[in-house]
C-alpha positions in Angstrom: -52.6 4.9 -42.3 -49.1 6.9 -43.3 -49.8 8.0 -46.8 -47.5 6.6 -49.8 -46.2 8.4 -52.9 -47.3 6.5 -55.6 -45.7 8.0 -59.0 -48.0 8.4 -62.1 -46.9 8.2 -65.2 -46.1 12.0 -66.0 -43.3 11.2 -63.3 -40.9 9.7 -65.8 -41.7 12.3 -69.3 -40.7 14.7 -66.2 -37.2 13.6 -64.9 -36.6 13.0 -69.2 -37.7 16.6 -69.8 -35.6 17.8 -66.8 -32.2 16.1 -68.3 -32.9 17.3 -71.6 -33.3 20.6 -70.4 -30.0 20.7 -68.7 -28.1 19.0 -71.6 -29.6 21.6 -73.9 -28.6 24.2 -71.1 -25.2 22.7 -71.1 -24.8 22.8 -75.1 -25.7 26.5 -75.4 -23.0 27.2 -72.8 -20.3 25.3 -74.9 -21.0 26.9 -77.7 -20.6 30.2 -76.2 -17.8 29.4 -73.8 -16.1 28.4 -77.2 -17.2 31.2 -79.3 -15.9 33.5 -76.8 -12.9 31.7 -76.5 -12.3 32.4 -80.5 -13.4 36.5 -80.4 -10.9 36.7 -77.5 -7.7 34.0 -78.7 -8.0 32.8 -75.4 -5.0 30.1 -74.7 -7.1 28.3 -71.6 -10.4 26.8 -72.4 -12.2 24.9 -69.4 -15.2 22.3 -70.6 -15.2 20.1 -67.7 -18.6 18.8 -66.2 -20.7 19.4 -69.6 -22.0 16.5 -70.2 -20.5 16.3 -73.2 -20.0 13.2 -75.9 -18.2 14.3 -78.5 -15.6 16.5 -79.3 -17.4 20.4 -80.5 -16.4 21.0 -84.4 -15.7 24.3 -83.3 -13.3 23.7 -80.7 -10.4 22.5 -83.7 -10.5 26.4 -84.7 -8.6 27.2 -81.8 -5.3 26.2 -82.9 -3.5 28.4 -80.7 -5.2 26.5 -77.6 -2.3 25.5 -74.9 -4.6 24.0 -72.0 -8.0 22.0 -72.6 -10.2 20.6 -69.6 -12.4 17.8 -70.1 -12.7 16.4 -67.0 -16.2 14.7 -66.0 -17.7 14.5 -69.4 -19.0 11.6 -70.9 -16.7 10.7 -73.9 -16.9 7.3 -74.6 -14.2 7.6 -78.0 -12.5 10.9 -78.6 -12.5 12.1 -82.4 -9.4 12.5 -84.8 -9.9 16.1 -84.5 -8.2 16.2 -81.3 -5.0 15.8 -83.3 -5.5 19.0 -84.7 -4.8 21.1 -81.9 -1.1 20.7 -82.4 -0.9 24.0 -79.4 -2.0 22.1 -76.6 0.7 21.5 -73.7 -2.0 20.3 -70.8 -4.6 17.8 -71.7 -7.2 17.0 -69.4 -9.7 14.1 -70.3 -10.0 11.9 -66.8 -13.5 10.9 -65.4 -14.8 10.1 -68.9 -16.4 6.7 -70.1 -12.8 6.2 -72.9 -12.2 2.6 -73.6 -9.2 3.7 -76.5 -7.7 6.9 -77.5 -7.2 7.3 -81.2 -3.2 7.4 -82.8 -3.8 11.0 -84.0 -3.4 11.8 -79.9 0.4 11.1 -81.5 0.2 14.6 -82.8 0.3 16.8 -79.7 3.8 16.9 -79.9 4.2 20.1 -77.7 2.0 18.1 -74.7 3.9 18.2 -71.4 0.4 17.0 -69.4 -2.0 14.4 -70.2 -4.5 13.3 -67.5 -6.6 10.5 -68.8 -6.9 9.2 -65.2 -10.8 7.1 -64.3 -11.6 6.5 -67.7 -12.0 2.9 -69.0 -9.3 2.4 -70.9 -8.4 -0.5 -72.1 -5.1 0.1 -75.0 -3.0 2.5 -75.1 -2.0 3.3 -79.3 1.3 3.3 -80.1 1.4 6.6 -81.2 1.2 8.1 -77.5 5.6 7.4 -77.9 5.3 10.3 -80.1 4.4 13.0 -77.2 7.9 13.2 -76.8 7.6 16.1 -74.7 5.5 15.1 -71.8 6.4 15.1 -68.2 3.6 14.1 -66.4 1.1 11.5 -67.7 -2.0 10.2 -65.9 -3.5 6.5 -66.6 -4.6 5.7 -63.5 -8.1 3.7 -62.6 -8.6 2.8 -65.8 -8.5 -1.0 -67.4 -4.7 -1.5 -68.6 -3.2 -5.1 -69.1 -0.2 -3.8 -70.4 2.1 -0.9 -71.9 3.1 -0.5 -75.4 6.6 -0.5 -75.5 7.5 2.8 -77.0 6.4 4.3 -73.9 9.8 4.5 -73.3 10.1 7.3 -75.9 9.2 9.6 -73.4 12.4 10.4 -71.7 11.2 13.6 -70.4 8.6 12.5 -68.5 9.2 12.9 -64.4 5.8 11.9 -63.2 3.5 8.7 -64.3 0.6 7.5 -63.1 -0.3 3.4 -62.9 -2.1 2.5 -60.2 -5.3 1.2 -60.1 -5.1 -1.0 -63.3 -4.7 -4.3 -64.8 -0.9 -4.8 -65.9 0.8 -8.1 -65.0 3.9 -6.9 -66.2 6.2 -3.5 -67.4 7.7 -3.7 -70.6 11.8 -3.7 -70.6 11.4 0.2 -72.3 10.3 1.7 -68.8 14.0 1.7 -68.0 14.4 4.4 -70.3 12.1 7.1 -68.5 15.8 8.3 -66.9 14.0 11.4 -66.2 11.2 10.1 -64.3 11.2 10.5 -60.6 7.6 9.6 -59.2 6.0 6.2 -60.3 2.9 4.7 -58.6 1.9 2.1 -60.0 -0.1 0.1 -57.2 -3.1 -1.8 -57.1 -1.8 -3.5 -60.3 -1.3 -7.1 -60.7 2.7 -7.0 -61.3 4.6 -10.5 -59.9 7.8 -8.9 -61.0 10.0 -5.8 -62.0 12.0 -6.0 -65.1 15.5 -5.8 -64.7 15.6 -2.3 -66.1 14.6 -1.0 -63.8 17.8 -0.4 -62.4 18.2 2.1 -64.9 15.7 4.7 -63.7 17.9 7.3 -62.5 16.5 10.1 -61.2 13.8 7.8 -59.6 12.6 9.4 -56.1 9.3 7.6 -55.1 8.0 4.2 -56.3 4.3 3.1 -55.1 4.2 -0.6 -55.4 1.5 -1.2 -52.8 -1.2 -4.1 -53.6 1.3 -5.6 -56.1 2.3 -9.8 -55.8 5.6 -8.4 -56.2 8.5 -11.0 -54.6 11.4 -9.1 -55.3 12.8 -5.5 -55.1 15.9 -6.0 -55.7 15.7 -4.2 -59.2 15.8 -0.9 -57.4 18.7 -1.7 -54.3 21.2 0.4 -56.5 18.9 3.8 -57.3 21.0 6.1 -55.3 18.0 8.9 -55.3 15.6 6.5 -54.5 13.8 7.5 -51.0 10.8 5.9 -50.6 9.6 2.7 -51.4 5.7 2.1 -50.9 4.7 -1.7 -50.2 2.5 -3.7 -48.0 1.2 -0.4 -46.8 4.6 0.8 -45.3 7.9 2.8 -46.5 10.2 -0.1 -47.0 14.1 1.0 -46.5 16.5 0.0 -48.5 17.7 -2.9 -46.9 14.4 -4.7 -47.8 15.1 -3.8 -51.3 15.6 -7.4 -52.2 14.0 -10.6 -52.6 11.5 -11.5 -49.8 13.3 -14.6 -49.9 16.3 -13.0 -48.2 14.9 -11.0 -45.5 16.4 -12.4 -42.4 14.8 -12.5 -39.1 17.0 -10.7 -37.0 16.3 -7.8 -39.1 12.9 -7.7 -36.4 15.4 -7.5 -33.5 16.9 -3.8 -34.7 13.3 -2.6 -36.9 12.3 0.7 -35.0 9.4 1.1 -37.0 6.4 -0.6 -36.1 4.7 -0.6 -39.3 7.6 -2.9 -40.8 8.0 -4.9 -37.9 4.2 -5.8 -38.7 5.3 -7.2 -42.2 8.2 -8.7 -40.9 6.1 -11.1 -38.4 
């Protein structure tokens, strides 16, 4: 007869004692990570992967801190304090358990990078139109149904992440992010672009893939426009129009087999 594990009840007060020991592990780290961080004014401070919850009290002491990585944690709100770190230029808080970011995230004015990418975020506040300096900004995989409007504050931004969210529709202000030159927002739930769109510039790549999108004719006219990512295939630009329009002898002169796939 094979032999069968069969756990006793120590088993559990064991695999309990182990995490605790790790989070305690992880803790005394922090603390000295961030105390060293203060004797030496460092400007980089890297906290991702410590299991942590809650924002350190100590860390708002470092107010010359440019760059702060909190990437894999387990934040599930982030405090007020954050504000207070007025130096930071890179944020990093994606693969974290946020369902809302507070307004004081409105305060980290000299921000040109926040990555709040696989979190669960549900809002955005309106207060992120205030980061007037940011150029690349990362919301994707998380729970979005829309964008506040002021988004399109941020006129320096060149790079903006979408995809992988729950937005039905772009507010009109996206067609002031002149600046911006990659968008992907796929795997979304858009039916439609808004007519701004034609205003976005400097736009290079647009990701649209996994979208119940009917009509690209917002973007025919972006002269710097390259690439256009839907039904799994680079569009060119003479599909950059309503689905309604695409003619069938189009299939007679399409090289690429990948479009003549969506054309059939």
């Amino acid at each position: 007869m094979t032999n069968r594990y069969i756990p006793n009840r120590g088993d559990g007060e064991t695999v309990m004692n182990d995490i605790l020991d790790r989070l305690d592990r992880a803790k005394a780290e922090v603390a000295e990570i961030i105390a060293k961080a203060r004797f030496d004014r460092t400007l980089e401070l890297n906290l991702s992967d410590k299991y942590l919850t809650r924002l350190p009290d100590s860390i708002t002491e470092l107010v010359e801190l440019t760059n702060l990585n909190l990437f894999k944690n387990s934040f599930i709100s982030l405090s007020a304090d954050i504000g207070r770190l007025v130096s930071l230029t890179s944020l990093n808080l994606s693969y974290n358990l946020l369902t809302s970011l507070p307004n004081d995230i409105g305060n980290l004015s000299k921000l040109t990078r926040l990555i709040l990418s696989g979190n669960r975020l549900i809002i955005l506040p309106d207060d992120i139109g205030n980061l007037l300096n940011l150029v690349t900004l990362g919301l994707n995989e998380n729970q979005l149904g829309n964008l506040p409007s002021n988004i399109g504050n941020l006129f320096n931004l060149t790079t903006l992440h979408l995809g992988g969210n729950q937005l039905t529709s772009l507010p009109s202000s996206i067609g002031n992010l002149t600046s911006l030159s990659h968008l992907y927002i796929q795997n979304n739930q858009l039916t439609s672009l808004p007519e701004t769109f034609s205003n976005l510039s400097s736009l290079i790549y647009l990701d649209l893939d996994e979208n119940p999108v009917v009509d690209l004719s917002a973007v025919h006219n972006l002269e710097k426009l390259e690439t256009v990512n839907f039904f799994n295939v680079a569009l060119t630009r003479r599909y950059w129009t309503k689905f309604s329009e695409w003619k069938p002898e189009w299939l007679l002169d399409e090289n690429n087999a990948e479009i003549r796939r969506v054309l059939i």
